[in-house]
C-alpha positions as a printed Julia matrix, in Angstrom:
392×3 Matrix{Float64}:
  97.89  108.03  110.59
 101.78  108.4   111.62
 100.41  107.89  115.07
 100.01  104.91  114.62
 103.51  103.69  114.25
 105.39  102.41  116.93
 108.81  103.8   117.7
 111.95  100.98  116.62
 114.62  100.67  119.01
 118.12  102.77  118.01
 119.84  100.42  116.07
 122.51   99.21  119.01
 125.99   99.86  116.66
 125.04  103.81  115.8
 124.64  103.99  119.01
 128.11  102.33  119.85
 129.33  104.9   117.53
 128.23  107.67  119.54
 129.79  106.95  122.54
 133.12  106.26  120.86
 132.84  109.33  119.19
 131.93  111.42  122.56
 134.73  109.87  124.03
 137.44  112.06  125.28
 140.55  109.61  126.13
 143.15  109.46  123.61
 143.91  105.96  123.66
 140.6   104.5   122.81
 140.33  101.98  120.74
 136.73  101.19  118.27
 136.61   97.58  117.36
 132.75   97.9   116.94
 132.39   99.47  113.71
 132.44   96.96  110.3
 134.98   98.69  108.21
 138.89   97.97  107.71
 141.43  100.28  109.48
 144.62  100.93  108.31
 147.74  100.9   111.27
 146.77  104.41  111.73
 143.41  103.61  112.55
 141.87  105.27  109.01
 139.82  103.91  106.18
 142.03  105.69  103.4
 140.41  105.22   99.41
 142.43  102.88   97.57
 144.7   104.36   95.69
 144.29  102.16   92.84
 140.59  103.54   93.12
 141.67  107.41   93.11
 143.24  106.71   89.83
 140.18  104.96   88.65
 137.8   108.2    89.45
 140.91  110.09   87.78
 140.3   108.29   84.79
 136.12  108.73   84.99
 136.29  112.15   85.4
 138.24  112.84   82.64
 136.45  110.19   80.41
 133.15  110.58   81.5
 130.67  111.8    79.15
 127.28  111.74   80.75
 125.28  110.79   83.68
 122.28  109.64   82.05
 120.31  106.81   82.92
 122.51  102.94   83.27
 118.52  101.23   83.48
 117.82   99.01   86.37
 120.85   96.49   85.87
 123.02   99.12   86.26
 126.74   98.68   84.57
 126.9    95.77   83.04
 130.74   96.43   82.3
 131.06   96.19   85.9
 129.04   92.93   86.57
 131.3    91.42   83.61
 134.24   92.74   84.67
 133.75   91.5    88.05
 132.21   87.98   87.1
 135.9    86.29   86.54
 137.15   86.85   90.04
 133.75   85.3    91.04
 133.2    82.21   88.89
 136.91   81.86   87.48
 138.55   82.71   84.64
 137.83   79.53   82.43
 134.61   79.86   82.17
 132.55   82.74   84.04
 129.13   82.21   82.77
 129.31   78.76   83.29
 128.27   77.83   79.76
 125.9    80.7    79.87
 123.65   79.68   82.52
 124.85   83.23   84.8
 124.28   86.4    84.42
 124.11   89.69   86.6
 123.35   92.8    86.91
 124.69   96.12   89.77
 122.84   96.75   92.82
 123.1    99.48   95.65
 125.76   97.5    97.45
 125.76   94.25   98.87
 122.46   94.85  101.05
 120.73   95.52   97.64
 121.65   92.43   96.05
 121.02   90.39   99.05
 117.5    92.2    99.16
 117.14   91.28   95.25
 118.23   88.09   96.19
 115.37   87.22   98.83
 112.54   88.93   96.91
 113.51   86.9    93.69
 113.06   83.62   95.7
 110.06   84.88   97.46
 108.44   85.58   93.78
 109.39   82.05   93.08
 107.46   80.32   95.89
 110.25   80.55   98.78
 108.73   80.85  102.22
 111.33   80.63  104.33
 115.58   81.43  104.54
 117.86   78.76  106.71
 120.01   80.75  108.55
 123.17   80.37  110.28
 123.35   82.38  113.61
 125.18   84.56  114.76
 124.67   86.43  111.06
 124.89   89.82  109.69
 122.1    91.28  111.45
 120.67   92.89  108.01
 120.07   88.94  107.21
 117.45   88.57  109.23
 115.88   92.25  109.13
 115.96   92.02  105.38
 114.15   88.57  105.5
 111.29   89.46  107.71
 111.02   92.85  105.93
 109.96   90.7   103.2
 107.76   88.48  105.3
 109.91   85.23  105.34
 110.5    83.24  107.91
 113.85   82.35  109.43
 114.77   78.86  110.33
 117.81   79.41  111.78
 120.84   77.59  113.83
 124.27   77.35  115.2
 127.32   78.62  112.95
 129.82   77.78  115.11
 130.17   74.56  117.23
 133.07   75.77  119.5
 135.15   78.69  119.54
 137.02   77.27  116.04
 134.56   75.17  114.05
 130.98   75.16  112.58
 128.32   73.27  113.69
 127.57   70.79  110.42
 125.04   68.84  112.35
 123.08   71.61  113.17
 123.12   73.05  109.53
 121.99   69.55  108.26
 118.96   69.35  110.73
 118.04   72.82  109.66
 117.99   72.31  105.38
 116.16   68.69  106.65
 113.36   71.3   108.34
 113.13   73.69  105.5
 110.49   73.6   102.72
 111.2    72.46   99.34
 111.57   75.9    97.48
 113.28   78.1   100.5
 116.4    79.87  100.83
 119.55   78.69  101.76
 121.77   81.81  102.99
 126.01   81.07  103.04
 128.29   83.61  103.76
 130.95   82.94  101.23
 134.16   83.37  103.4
 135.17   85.49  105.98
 131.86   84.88  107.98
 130.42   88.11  109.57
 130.62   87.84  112.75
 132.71   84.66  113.91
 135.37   84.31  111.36
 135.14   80.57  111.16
 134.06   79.28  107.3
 133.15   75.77  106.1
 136.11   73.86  104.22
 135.86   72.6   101.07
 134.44   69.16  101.73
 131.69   70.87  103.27
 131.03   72.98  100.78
 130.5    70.13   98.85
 128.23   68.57  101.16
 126.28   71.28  101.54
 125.47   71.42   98.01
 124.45   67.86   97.9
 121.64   68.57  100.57
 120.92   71.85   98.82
 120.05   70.06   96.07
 118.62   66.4    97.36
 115.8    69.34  100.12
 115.2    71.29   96.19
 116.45   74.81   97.9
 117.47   77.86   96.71
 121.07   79.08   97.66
 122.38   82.06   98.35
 125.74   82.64   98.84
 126.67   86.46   99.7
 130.16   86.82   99.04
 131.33   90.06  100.96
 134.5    90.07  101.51
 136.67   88.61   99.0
 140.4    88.91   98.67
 140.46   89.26  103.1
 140.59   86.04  104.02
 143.46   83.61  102.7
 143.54   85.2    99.2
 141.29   86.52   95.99
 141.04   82.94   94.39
 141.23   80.82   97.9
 138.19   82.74   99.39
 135.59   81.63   96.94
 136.73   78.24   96.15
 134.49   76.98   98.41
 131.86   79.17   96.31
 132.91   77.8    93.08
 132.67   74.27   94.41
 129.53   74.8    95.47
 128.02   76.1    92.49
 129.36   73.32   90.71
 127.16   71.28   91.96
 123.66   72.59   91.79
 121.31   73.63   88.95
 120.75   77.43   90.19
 121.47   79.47   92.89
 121.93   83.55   93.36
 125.39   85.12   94.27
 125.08   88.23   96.66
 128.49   90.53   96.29
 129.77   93.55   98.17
 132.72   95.92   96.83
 132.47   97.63  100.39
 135.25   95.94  101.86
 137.59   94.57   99.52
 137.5    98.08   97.2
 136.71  100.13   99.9
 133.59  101.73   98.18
 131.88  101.75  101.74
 129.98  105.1   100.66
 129.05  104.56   97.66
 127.32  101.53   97.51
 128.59   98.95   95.22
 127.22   95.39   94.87
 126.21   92.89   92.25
 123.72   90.15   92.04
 124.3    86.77   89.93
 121.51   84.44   89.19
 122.56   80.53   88.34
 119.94   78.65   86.39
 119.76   74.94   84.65
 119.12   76.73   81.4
 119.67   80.28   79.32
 115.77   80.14   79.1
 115.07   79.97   82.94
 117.88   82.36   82.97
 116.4    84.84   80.88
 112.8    84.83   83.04
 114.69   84.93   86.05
 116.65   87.87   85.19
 113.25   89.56   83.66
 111.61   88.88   87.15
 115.34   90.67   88.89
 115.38   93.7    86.84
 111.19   93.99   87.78
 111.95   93.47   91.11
 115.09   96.26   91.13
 112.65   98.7    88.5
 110.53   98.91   91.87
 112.84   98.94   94.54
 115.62  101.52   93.36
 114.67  102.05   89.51
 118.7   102.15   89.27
 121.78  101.44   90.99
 123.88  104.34   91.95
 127.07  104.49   88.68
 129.85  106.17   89.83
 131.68  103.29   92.48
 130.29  100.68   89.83
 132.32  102.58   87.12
 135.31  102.92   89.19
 135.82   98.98   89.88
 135.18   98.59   86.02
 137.95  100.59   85.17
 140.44   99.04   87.62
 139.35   95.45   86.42
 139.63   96.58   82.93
 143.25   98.29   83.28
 146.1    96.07   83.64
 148.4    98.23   85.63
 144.93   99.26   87.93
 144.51   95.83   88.8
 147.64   95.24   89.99
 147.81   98.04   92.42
 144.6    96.51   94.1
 146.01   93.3    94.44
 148.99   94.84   95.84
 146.42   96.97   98.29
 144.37   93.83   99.06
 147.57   91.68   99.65
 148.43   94.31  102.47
 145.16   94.8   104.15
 145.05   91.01  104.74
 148.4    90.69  105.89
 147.66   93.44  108.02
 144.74   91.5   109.54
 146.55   87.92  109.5
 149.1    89.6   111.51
 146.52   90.89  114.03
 145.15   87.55  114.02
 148.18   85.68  114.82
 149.21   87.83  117.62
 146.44   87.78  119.38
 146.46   83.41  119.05
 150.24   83.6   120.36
 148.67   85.61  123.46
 147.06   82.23  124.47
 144.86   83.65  127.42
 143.65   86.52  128.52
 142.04   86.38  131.76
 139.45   83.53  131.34
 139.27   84.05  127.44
 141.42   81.82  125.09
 142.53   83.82  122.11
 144.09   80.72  120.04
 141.2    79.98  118.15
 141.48   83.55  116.79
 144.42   82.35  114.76
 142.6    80.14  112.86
 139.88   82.47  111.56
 139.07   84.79  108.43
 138.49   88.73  107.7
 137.53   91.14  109.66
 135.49   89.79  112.56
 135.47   87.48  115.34
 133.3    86.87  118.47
 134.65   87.02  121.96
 133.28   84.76  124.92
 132.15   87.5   127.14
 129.04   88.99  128.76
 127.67   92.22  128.79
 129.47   93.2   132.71
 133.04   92.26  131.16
 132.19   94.64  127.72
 130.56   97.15  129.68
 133.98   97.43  132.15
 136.3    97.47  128.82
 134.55  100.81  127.36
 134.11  102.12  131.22
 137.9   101.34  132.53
 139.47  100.73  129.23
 137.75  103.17  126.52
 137.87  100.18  124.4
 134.54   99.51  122.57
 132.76   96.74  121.04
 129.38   95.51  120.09
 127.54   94.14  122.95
 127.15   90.61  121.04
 130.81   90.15  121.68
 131.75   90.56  118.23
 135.29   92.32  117.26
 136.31   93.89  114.53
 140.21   92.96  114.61
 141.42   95.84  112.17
 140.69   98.28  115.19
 143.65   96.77  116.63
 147.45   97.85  115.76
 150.94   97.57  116.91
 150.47  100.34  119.31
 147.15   98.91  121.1
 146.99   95.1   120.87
 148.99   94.65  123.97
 147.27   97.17  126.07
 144.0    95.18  124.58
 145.14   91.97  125.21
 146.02   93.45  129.1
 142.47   94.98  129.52
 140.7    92.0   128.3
 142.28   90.03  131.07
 141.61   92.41  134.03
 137.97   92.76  132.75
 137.51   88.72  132.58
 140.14   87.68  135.54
């Protein structure tokens, strides 16, 4: 029978991986791969999170079963940041439960909508490519269109005709700041918008939040998120502790159902814990555990601010030195400036990435997507330089 399958094409950043590994030159620099970089170019464990697994180790008194919502000390702990600090359940119509990182929950998140009559997720493009793989996995259709407009804002008109083509009942997927892979996010009035049309077409949103805290701040990257979801009757919240705790490994995510009432509440989160039973029985404990103890501990907490603070200072300083480059070659770097997180896309072709990894040993995915935090006072210039022989 295994015959039968066809073989699936390398997935195209592995193999990116590969060749930055194989390659010899000591002054190459990876802006393919999704994680952040420190100045030295390493992904270093919070140290705020080393205490935390200090503190579980020592503590720790067994590793029996969490069930399928995981640690719920965790999902409360984290629900604050989320949702605010007034009022985090918003009058009890949220709850949550842990999932295998953020993939898991967004995974939870489609299937749950699916079960409830969803046929189809609106999409903005470019996306995180597990978006759309995780969506047709599940037999959905995408409806998708234009993020971005221009190099520096998104396309609202084409994110209106979509939700006016989608079925009453589908999924609405919003990256909740920081958007993987341009960088450019909706403002608050759109936010609002949005919502409006969510509601008026009857869809279901989903907002993955992913990368908190790297952006413009911890409460200033999901006030778009709040606004939205003050607005509309239900919607699921997709989040990932990769990033902004650094728990790439270990895979740490929650999953947030909104709902008009605690009793649709209570069935949806019956049909999310069926739905998790089957996929993963239970979410991995140990990186759940270790973000509940640093949201539970005063001092803890402060020390990941403190880290968080730096990392995105670290990547607004990236940011604004590459905008105060102003051109290199025949690409304009300003918009760059005016961007969030991690990521932003390039406008380049294949011959101009090709020639920086050949000439330049600098190496990025072939969609023209950066990841900024690859760059660092010793290699922005020499990037900046490269890009403009490559695209002279």
């Amino acid at each position: 029978m295994l015959e039968k399958l066809d073989t699936q094409s390398p997935d195209a950043l592995l193999a990116l991986i590969k060749l930055h590994r194989d390659d010899q030159r000591e002054d190459k620099i990876d802006l393919g791969v999704g994680v952040y970089r420190d100045e030295e170019g390493e992904t270093p464990v919070f140290r705020s999170i080393k205490a935390a697994e200090a503190i579980l180790h020592d503590k720790q008194d067994s590793k029996s079963y969490l069930g399928p919502e995981g640690d719920i000390g965790f999902v409360n702990a984290l629900m604050p940041y989320v949702f605010g600090n007034a009022d985090p359940t918003m009058g009890g119509r949220i709850a949550g439960m842990q999932t295998p990182g953020g993939t898991g929950a967004v995974r939870l998140a489609f299937a749950l909508a699916q079960a409830a009559g969803a046929k189809s997720v609106v999409l903005g493009e470019p996306s995180w490519p597990n978006h759309r793989q995780i969506a047709r996995d599940l037999g959905l259709e995408i409806i998708s269109f234009e993020h971005a407009a221009d190099a520096s804002t998104t396309d609202f008109e084409a994110l209106k005709t979509a939700i006016a083509d989608a079925g009453e009942g589908d999924v609405l997927l919003l990256h909740g700041s920081s958007h993987n892979p341009t960088g450019i996010d909706y403002s608050l009035a759109q936010w609002q918008e949005i919502a409006r049309l969510a509601q008026e077409k009857g869809l279901i949103p989903v907002l993955d939040i992913a990368y908190q805290g790297l952006g413009e701040g911890i409460e200033e990257d999901v006030a778009g998120a709040r606004a939205f979801l003050a607005e509309v009757p239900e919607a699921m919240v997709t989040y990932s502790c990769d990033k902004n705790f650094g728990m790439y490994r270990d895979r740490v995510g929650a999953f947030y159902v909104l709902a008009a009432d605690r009793d649709v509440l209570d069935k949806a989160m019956s049909n999310a814990n069926s739905l998790a039973r089957a996929n993963w029985s239970m979410p991995p404990d140990h990186g759940g555990a270790a973000v509940r103890i640093v949201l539970r501990d005063t001092e803890l907490t402060r020390r990941w601010k403190e880290e968080l603070a730096a990392m995105r200072g670290r990547l607004r300083w990236i940011r604004d030195t590459l905008g105060k480059a102003g051109t290199a070659g025949s690409v304009d770097l300003t918009p760059l400036a005016s961007h969030n997180g991690l990521f932003s896309m390039l406008p380049i072709g294949p011959e101009s990435i090709e020639a920086l990894r050949r000439d330049h040993a600098i190496y990025m995915a072939g969609s023209g997507r950066i990841n900024i935090a690859g760059l660092n006072e010793g290699n922005i210039d020499r990037f900046i330089a490269a890009l403009g022989d490559v695209t002279a």
